[in-house]
N, C-alpha and C positions, 0 to 999 in steps of 0.2 A: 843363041839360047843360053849359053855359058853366063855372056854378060849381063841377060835380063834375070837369072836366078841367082848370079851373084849381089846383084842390082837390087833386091828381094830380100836377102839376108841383110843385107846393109842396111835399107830403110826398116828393117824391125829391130836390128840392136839399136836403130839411132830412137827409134819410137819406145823401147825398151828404155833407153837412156833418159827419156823425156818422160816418161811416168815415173824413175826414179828420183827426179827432180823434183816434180809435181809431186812424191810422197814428202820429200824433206820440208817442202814449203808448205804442206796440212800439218806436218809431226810442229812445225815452227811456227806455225800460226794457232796449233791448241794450246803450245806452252807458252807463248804469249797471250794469249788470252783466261789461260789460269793468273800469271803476273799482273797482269793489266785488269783483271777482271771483268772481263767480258766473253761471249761467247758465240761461237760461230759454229751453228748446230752444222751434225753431220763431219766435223773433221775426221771423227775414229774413223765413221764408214767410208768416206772417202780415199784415207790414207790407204783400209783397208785393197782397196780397189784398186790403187795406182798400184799398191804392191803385184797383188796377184795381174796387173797387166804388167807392169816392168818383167815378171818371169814368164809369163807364156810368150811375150813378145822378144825375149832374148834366147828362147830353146831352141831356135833352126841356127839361130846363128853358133850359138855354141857349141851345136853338133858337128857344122859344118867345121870348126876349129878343131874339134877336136878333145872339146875340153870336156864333153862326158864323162860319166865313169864308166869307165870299161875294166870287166876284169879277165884278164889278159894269160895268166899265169896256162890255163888249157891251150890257148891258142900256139902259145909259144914253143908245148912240147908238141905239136903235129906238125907234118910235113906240111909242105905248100899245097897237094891237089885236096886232103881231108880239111887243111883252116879252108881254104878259097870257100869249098861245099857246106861250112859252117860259117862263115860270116855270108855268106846269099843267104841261108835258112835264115838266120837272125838277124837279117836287112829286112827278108821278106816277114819276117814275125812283125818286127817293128811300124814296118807299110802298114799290115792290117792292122795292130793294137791302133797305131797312130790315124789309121784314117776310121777307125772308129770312135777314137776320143774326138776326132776335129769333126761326125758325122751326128754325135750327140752333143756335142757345145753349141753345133750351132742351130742344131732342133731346140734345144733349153732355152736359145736367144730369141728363137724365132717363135715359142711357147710364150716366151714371158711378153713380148710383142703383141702377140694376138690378144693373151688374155687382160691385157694393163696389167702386169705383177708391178708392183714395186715393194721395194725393201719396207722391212718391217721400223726401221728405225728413226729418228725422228727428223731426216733429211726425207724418206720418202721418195726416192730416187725411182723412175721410172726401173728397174732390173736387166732391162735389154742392155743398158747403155753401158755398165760394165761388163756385164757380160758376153757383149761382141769383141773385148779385146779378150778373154778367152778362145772364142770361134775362131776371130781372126789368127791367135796365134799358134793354135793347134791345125788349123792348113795351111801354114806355112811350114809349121814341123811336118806334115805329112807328104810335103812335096819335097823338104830336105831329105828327107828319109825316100824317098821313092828314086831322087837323085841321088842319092848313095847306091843304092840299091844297082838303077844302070849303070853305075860308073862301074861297080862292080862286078856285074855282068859280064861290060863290054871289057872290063882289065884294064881300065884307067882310073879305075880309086888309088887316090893316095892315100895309105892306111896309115895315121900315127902311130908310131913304136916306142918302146922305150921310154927316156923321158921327155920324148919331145913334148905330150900331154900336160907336164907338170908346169904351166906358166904362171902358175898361181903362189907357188912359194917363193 
C-alpha cells in the first residue's frame, strides 16, 4: 500500500510538473504571437488552467514533503502526549476540510458536465476539462491527508521539525 500511495504522489508532482510546462509554452506562444502578430485565441484562458492544475496537482505531494506551512512555534512548547492529541485533531480537521474541497470539485466537474458549461471566453472550452485537474487534485490531497492522519495514529508519521521544512531557501 506504502508504494502504490507513494506511487500516487509521484505521478501528480510529475503531472503538476507537466502543466507547468504546458503554462510556459501558452505564456510563450501569446508573446510570440503579440511579436509575430498573430493570435491564438484562448492562450490567457488556457495558461490560466495549466496554472490552477500545476498547483492542485502538486498539494499531496508537497504535503507529503513536508513543505507546507505549518506554524510550529505551539507545538513545540507542549509535551509529546498534548502535540500527538493536537496534530490527530488537525490531521483529522484537514481529512474533513480536504475531503470536502475534493467532494465539491468534483460535483462542480460533474455539474459543468451534465449541463455543457463552458467558459465564458473566446476559447469556449468545454469547463469540465480543466476543472477535473481540480477534482483530481483535491483527492489526492484528501487521501494524503487521510494518510498522514493513520500514520499518525498508528506512531509511524515522520513529523518534519525544525528546518528540515525549509528546502526552499
Amino acid at each position: 500500500m506504502r508504494k502504490t500511495l507513494d506511487s500516487l504522489y509521484t505521478a501528480s508532482i510529475w503531472i503538476a510538473a507537466i502543466f507547468m510546462i504546458l503554462l510556459l509554452v501558452m505564456v510563450l506562444l501569446s508573446i510570440l504571437g503579440r511579436q509575430l502578430h498573430f493570435h491564438v485565441r484562448g492562450t490567457d484562458a488556457y495558461a490560466g488552467y495549466m496554472m490552477a492544475g500545476a498547483g492542485f496537482f502538486a498539494l499531496a505531494h508537497t504535503l507529503k514533503r513536508g513543505e507546507h506551512i505549518r506554524v510550529t512555534l505551539l507545538l513545540q512548547a507542549m509535551s509529546p502526549k498534548p502535540r500527538r492529541a493536537l496534530e490527530i485533531f488537525s490531521l483529522a480537521s484537514a481529512v474533513l476540510l480536504s475531503g470536502l474541497l475534493a467532494w465539491f470539485s468534483v460535483s462542480l466537474c460533474w455539474q459543468s458536465y451534465s449541463i455543457h458549461d463552458i467558459s465564458t471566453g473566446n476559447d469556449a472550452t468545454p469547463l469540465w476539462i480543466p476543472q477535473l485537474a481540480m477534482a483530481i487534485g483535491t483527492l489526492v490531497l484528501f487521501i494524503a491527508f487521510v494518510d498522514e492522519l493513520v500514520a499518525e495514529v498508528r506512531g509511524t508519521r515522520k513529523a518534519v521539525g525544525g528546518d528540515e521544512s525549509l528546502h526552499n531557501e
